[in-house]
C-alpha positions as CSV (number, residue, x, y, z in Angstrom):
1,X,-179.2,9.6,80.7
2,X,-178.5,12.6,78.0
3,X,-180.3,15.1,76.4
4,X,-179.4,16.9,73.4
5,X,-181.8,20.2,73.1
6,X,-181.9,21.7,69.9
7,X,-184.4,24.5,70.2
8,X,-187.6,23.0,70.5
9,X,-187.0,19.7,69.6
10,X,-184.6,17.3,71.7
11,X,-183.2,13.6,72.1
12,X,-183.2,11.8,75.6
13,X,-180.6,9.2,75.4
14,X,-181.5,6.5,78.4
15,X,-179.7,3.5,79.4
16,X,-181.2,0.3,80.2
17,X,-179.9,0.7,83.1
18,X,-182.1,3.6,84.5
19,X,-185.3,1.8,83.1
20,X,-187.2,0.2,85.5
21,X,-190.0,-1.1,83.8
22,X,-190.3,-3.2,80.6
23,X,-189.0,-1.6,77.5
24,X,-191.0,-4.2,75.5
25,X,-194.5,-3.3,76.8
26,X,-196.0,-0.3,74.8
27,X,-197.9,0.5,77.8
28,X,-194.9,1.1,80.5
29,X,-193.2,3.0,78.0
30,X,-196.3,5.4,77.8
31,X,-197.0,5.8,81.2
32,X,-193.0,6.4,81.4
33,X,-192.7,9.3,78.9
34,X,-194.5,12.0,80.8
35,X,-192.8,11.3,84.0
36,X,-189.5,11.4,82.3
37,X,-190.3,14.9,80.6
38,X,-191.7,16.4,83.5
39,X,-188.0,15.6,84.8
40,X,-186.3,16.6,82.0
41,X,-188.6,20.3,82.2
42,X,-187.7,21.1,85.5
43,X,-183.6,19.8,84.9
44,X,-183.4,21.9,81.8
45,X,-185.8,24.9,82.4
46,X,-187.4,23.8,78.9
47,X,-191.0,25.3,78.5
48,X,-192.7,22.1,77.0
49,X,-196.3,23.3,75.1
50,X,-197.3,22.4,72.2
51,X,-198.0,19.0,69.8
52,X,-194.6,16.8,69.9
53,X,-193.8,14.0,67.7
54,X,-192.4,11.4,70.0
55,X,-190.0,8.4,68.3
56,X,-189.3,5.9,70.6
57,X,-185.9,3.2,69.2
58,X,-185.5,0.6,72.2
59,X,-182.8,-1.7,71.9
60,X,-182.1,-4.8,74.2
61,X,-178.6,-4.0,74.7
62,X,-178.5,0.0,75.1
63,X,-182.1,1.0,76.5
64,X,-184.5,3.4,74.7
65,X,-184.2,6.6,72.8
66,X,-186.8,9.4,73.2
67,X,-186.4,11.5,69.7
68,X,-188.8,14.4,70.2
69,X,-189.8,16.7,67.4
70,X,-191.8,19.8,67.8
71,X,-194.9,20.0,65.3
72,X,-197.0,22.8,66.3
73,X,-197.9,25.5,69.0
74,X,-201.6,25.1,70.4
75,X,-203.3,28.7,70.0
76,X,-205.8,27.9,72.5
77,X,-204.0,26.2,75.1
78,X,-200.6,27.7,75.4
79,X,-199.6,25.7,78.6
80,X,-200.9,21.9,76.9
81,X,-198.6,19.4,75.9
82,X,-199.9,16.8,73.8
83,X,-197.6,13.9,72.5
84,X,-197.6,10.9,69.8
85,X,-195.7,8.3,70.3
86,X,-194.5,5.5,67.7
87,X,-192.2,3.1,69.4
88,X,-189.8,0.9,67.6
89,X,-188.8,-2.1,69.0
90,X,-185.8,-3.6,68.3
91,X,-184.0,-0.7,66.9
92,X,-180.7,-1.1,65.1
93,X,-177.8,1.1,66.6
94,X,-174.0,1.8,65.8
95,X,-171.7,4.4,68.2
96,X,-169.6,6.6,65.7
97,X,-166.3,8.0,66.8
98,X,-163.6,9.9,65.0
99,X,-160.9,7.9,66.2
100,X,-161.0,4.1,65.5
101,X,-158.6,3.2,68.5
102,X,-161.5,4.1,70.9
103,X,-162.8,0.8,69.5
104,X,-160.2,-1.1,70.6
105,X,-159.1,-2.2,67.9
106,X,-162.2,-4.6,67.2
107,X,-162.1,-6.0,63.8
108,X,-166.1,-5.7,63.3
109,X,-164.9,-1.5,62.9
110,X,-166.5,0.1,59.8
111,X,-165.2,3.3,58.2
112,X,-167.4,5.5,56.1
113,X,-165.8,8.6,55.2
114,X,-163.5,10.0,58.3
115,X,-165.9,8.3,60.6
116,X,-165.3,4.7,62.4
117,X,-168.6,2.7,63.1
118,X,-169.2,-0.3,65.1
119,X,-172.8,-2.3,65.6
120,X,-173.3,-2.6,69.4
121,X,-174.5,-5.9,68.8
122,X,-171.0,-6.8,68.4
123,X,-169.8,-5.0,71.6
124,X,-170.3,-6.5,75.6
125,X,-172.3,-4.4,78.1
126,X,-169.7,-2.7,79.6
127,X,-168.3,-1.4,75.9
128,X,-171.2,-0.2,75.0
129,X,-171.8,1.5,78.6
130,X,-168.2,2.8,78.3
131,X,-168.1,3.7,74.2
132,X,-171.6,5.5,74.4
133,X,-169.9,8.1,77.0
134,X,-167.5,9.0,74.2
135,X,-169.3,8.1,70.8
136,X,-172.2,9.8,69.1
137,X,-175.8,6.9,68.8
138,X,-177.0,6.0,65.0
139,X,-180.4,4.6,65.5
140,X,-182.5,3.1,62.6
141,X,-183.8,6.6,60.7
142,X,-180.2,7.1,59.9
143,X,-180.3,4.3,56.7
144,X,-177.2,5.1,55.3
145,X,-175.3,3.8,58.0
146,X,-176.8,0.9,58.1
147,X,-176.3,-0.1,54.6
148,X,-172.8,-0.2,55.7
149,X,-174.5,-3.6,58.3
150,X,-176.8,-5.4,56.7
């Protein structure tokens, strides 16, 4: 699991590996969020209040990214947290690196300006467990990149 905290808002990167429900049932996924941001307060000493726009890309092969935005600060209840979530299942992703030997040389490689980009549909579990320690996640909102795919 990562977290990238940018001040209010943040993304919780989170492998499928450390999911222990079904990513495909709306439901688990809920139930799953509030647990996970409980964690993720008392981790990063993050004062979660507030109306937060919760994006939800799950992907078979990685797991499921949490992209939570900040809308608006409650007036009335300054400790209340209240969430929507849109899930998207079946989320395209690419890793992007600077350095296109991280990639092993894999001829399914893309460049787009300095970048490399590879799909992870075309990588093995391990890869993408390995890659996604050193790459930086494109998920679907990001269009331009996947122009590059399909």
């Amino acid at each position: 699991m990562k977290v990238d905290i940018k001040n209010d808002n943040f993304i919780i990167y989170v492998n499928k590996y450390l999911i222990n429900y079904d990513m495909k049932n709306r439901k688990d996924i809920e139930e799953n969020i509030k647990d996970l941001l409980i964690r993720i307060r008392k981790i990063y000493k993050i004062k979660l209040s507030g109306y937060y726009k919760i994006k939800v890309y799950q992907n078979d092969l990685y797991g499921l990214i949490f992209d939570c935005v900040k809308e608006d600060d409650l007036d009335f209840f300054p400790d209340l947290c209240d969430l929507k979530v849109n899930i998207l299942y079946d989320s395209k992703m690419l890793l992007e690196s600077d350095d296109f030997f991280i990639f092993n040389n894999n001829k399914k490689t893309y460049k787009k300006g300095n970048k490399f980009y590879i799909n992870i549909k075309d990588l093995n579990e391990l890869e993408i467990i390995k890659l996604s320690e050193f790459c930086k996640i494109k998920y679907c909102w990001q269009k331009v990149f996947l122009k590059l795919l399909y």
